[in-house]
C-alpha positions as a printed NumPy array, in Angstrom:
array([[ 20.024,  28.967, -18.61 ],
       [ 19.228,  30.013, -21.901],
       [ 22.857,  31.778, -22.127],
       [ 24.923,  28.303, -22.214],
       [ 22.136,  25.69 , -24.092],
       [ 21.006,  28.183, -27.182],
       [ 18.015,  29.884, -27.688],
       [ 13.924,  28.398, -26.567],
       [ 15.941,  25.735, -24.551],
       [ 14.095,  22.504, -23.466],
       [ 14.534,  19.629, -21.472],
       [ 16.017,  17.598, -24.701],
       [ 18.827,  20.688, -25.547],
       [ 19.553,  20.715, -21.556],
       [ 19.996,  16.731, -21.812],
       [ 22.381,  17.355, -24.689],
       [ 24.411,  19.859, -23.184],
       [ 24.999,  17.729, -20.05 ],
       [ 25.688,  14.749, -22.267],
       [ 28.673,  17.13 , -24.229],
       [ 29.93 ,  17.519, -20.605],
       [ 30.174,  13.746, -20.308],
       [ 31.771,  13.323, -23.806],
       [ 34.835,  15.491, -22.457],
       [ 34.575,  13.841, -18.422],
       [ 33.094,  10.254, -19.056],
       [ 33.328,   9.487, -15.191],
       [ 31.683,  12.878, -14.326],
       [ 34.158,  13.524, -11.776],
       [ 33.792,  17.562, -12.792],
       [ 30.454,  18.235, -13.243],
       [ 28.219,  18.839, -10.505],
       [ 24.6  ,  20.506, -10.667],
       [ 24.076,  23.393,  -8.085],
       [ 20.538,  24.632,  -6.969],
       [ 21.454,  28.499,  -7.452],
       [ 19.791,  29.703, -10.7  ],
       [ 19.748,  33.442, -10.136],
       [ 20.545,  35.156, -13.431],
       [ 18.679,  32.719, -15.796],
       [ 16.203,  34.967, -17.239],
       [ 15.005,  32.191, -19.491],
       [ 14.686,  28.721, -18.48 ],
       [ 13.997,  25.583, -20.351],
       [ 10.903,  25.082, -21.372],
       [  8.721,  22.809, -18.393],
       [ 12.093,  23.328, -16.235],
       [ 10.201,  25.27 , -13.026],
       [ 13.618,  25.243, -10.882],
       [ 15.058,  22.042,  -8.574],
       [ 11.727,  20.79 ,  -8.252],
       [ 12.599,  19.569, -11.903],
       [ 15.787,  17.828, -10.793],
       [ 14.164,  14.696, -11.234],
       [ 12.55 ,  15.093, -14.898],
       [ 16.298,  15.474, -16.2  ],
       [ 18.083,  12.912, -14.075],
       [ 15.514,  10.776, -15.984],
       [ 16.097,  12.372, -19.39 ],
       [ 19.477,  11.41 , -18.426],
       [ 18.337,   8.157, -17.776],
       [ 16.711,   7.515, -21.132],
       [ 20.284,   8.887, -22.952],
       [ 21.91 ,   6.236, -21.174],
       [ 23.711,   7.76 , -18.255],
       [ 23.818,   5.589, -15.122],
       [ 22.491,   5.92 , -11.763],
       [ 25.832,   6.088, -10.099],
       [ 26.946,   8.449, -12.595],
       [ 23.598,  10.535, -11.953],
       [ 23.979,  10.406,  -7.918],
       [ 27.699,  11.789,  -8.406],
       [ 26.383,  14.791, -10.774],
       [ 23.435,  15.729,  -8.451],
       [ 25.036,  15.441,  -5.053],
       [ 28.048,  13.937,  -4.423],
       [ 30.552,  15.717,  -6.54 ],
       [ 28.734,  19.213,  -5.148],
       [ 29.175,  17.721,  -1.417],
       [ 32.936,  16.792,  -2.24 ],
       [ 33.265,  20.311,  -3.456],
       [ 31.532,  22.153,  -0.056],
       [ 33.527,  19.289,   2.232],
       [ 36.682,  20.368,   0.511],
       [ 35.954,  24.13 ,   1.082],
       [ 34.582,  24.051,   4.491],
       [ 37.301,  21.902,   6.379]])
């Protein structure tokens, strides 16, 4: 969403932003990717919606981020969060 990664947002300044996250939670135990992107009037540019989930998990990849660290971020810190809320 343009409003939190600046202006013409791409891939690369989406990459960046979740890499800031990680700079202030190195384990990633806090961030958590949801599928709900109602209210993004501008996307980043080649990001269609979830079907691009897996371009920036490997953006993510190429920054260094680790496949463990990438499974918590796209699913198992969101499941945590609906287990947590459900029971």
């Amino acid at each position: 969403c343009d409003a939190f990664v600046g202006e013409d947002p791409t891939n690369e300044t989406s990459c960046r932003h979740f890499l800031h996250f990680l700079e202030l939670d190195p384990d990633g135990a806090h961030i958590a990717l949801g599928a709900d992107l109602d209210g993004c009037d501008v996307l980043p540019a080649g990001f269609e919606g979830i079907q691009s989930y897996p371009q920036l998990a490997q953006e993510l990849r190429n920054h260094g981020v680790d496949d463990t660290l990438l499974y918590n971020i796209f699913w198992n810190n969101a499941m945590g969060v609906m287990q947590r809320c459900c029971t």
